[in-house]
N, C-alpha and C positions, 0 to 999 in steps of 0.2 A: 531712097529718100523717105525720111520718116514727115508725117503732118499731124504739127502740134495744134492740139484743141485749145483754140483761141476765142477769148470771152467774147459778147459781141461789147460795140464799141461804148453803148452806155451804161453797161453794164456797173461797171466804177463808180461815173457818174452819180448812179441811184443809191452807192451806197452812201457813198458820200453826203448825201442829203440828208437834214435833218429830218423828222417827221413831220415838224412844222410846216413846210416847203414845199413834201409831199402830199400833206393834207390838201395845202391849198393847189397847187398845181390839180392834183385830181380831182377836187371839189370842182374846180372854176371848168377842169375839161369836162367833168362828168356831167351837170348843167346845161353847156354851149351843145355836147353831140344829143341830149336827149332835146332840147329845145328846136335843134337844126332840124332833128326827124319827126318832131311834130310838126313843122313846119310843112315838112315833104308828104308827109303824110294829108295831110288837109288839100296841097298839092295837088295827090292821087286820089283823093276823092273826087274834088271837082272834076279830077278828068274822068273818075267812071261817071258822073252823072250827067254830064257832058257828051256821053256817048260818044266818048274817043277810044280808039282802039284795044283791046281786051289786053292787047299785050305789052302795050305802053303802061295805064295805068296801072295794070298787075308788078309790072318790074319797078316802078318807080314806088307802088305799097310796101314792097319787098325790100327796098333797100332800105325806105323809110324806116321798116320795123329794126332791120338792121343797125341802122344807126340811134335809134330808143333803145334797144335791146343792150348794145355795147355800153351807152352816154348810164345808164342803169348801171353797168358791171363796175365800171371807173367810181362812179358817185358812192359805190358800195364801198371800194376799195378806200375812198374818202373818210368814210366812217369806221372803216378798218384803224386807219392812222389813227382817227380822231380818240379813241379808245383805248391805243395805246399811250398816246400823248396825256391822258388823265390817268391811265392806271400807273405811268411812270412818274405823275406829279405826286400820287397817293403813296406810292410804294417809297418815295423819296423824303413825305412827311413821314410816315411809318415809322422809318427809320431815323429820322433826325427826332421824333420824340422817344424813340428806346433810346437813344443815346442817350439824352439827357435824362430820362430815367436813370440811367447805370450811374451816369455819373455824380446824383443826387444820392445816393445807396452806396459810393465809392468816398464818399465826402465824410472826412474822420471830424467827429464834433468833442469836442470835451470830454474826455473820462475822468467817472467820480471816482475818487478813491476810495478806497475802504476807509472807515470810521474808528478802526480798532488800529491805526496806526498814526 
């Protein structure tokens, strides 16, 4: 029995998606996870100053960084999209004014005739 390499399931999904949709969906997640691990993070503070146990505090700074570190990676990917979405607005004016260039240069105006006839 052979095993066929199977995309994972949202794979389609994403591609499917505009960049618009992408942008914001990762903006709005990128945002929420670094905001949740500052939160945690201030969390873990108070617990080490609070002289609660080395290993509580320390694991719950840890994840906090974890989830800054991540809500940072998405919010980049954010400005990833964002980047394309204006260099595909640019590239699409680009070309909609070389067209009409050509087609100003394509455009037959009156010819004068010779004088001698």
């Amino acid at each position: 029995m052979e095993v066929k390499k199977q995309k994972p399931p949202g794979k389609k999904m994403l591609k499917r998606m505009s960049l618009y949709t992408k942008w914001l969906l990762s903006a709005i997640g990128g945002l929420i996870l670094i905001g949740f691990g500052l939160s945690i993070f201030s969390e873990a503070a108070n617990l080490k100053h609070t002289n609660a146990p080395f290993l509580r505090w320390f694991l719950l700074g840890s994840y906090s960084l974890i989830m800054i570190n991540g809500g940072l990676c998405v919010f980049g990917q954010a400005i990833i999209f964002k980047v394309r979405m204006e260099n595909k607005k640019l590239i699409k004016k680009a070309l909609k004014q070389r067209e009409k260039n050509v087609r100003k240069k394509l455009t037959i105006t009156k010819l004068d005739t010779p004088k001698g006839e």
